[in-house]
C-alpha positions as CSV (number, residue, x, y, z in Angstrom):
1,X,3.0,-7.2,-26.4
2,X,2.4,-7.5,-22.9
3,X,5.2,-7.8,-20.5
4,X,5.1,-9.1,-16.8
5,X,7.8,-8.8,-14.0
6,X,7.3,-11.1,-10.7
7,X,8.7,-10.5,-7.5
8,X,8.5,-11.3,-4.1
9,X,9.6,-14.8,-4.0
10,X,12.0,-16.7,-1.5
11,X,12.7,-18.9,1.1
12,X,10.5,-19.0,3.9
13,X,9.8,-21.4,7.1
14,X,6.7,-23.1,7.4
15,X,3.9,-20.6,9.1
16,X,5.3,-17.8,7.7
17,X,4.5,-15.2,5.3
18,X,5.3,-13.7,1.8
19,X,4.2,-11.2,-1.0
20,X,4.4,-11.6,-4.4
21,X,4.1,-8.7,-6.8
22,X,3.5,-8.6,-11.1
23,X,3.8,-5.6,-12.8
24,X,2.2,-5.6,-16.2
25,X,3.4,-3.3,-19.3
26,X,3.0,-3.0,-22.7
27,X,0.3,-3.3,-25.0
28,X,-2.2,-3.7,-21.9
29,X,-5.4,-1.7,-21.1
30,X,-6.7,-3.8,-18.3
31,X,-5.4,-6.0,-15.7
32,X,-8.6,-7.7,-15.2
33,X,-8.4,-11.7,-16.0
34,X,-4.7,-11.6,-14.2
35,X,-3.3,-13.3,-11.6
36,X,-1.0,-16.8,-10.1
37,X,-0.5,-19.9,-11.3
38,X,2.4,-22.2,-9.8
39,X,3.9,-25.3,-11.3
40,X,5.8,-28.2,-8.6
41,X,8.5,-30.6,-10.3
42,X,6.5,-33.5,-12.3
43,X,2.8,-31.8,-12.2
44,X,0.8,-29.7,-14.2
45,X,1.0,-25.4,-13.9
46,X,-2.0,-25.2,-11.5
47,X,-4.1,-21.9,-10.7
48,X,-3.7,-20.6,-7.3
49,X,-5.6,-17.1,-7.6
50,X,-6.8,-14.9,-10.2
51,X,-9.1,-12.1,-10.9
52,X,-11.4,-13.4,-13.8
53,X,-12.5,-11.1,-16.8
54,X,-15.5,-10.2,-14.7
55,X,-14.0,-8.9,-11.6
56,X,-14.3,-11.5,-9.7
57,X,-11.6,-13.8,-8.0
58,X,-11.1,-17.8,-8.1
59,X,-9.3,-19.8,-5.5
60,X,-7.6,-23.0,-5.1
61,X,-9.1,-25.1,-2.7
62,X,-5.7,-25.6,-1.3
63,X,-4.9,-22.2,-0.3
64,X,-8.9,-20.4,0.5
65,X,-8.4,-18.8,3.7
66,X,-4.4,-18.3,3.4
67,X,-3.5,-17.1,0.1
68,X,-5.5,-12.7,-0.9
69,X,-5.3,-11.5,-4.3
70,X,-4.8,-7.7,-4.7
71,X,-4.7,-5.4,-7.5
72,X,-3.8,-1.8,-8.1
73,X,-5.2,-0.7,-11.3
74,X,-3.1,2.6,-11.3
75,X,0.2,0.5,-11.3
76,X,-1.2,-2.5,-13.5
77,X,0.0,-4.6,-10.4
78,X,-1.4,-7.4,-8.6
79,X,0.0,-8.7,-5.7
80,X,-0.6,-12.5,-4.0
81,X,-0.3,-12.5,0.0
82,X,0.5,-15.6,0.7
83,X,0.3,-16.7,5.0
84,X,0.8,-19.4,6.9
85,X,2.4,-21.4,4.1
86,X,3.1,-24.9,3.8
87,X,6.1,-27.1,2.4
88,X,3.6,-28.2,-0.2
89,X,3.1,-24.9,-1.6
90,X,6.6,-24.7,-2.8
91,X,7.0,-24.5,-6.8
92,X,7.6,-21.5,-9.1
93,X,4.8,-19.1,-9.2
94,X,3.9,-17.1,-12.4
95,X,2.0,-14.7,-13.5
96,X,-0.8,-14.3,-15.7
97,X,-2.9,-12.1,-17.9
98,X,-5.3,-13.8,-20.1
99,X,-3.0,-16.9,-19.3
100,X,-2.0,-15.9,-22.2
101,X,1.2,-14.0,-21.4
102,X,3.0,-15.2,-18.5
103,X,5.7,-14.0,-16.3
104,X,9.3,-15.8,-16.1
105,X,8.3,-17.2,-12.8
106,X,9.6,-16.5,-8.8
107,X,10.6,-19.1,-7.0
108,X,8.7,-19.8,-3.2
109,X,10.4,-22.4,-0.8
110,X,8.9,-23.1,1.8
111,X,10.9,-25.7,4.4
112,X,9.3,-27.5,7.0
């Protein structure tokens, strides 16, 4: 079993800035193919950011150039930075590893 703890959301004004954070545990070697997805009232869980099971990282159009994906492979962490956000990025945020296990979910509101 794998296991994933989110942090880092909130409530945040338009422009500003914040920092998510999933820890991983459990039955989990690598934190490769992990990352954020975030789901809005009436749409679909959409990706935002993730490391893929090569190394690399994938993007949303929607938030290139404002949204960094981090990892710490010692701490089986990855972190989202998230800047100059936008009312439409509010939803809840989860976390991913395979997409197969998923965190509970931290919720970002952002007001305009």
């Amino acid at each position: 079993q794998v296991q994933l703890v989110e942090s880092g959301g909130g409530l945040v004004q338009a422009g500003g800035s914040l920092r998510l954070s999933c820890a991983a545990s459990g039955s989990i070697s690598s934190i490769n193919a992990m990352g954020w997805f975030r789901q809005t009232p009436g749409k679909q869980r959409e990706l935002v950011a993730t490391f893929t099971s090569a190394g690399s990282t994938k993007y949303a159009d929607s938030v290139k150039g404002r949204f960094t994906i981090s990892r710490d492979n010692a701490k089986k962490t990855v972190y989202l930075q998230m800047n100059s956000l936008k009312p439409e990025d509010t939803g809840v945020y989860y976390c991913h590893v395979l997409r197969v296990y998923w965190g509970q979910g931290t919720q970002v509101t952002v007001s305009s």
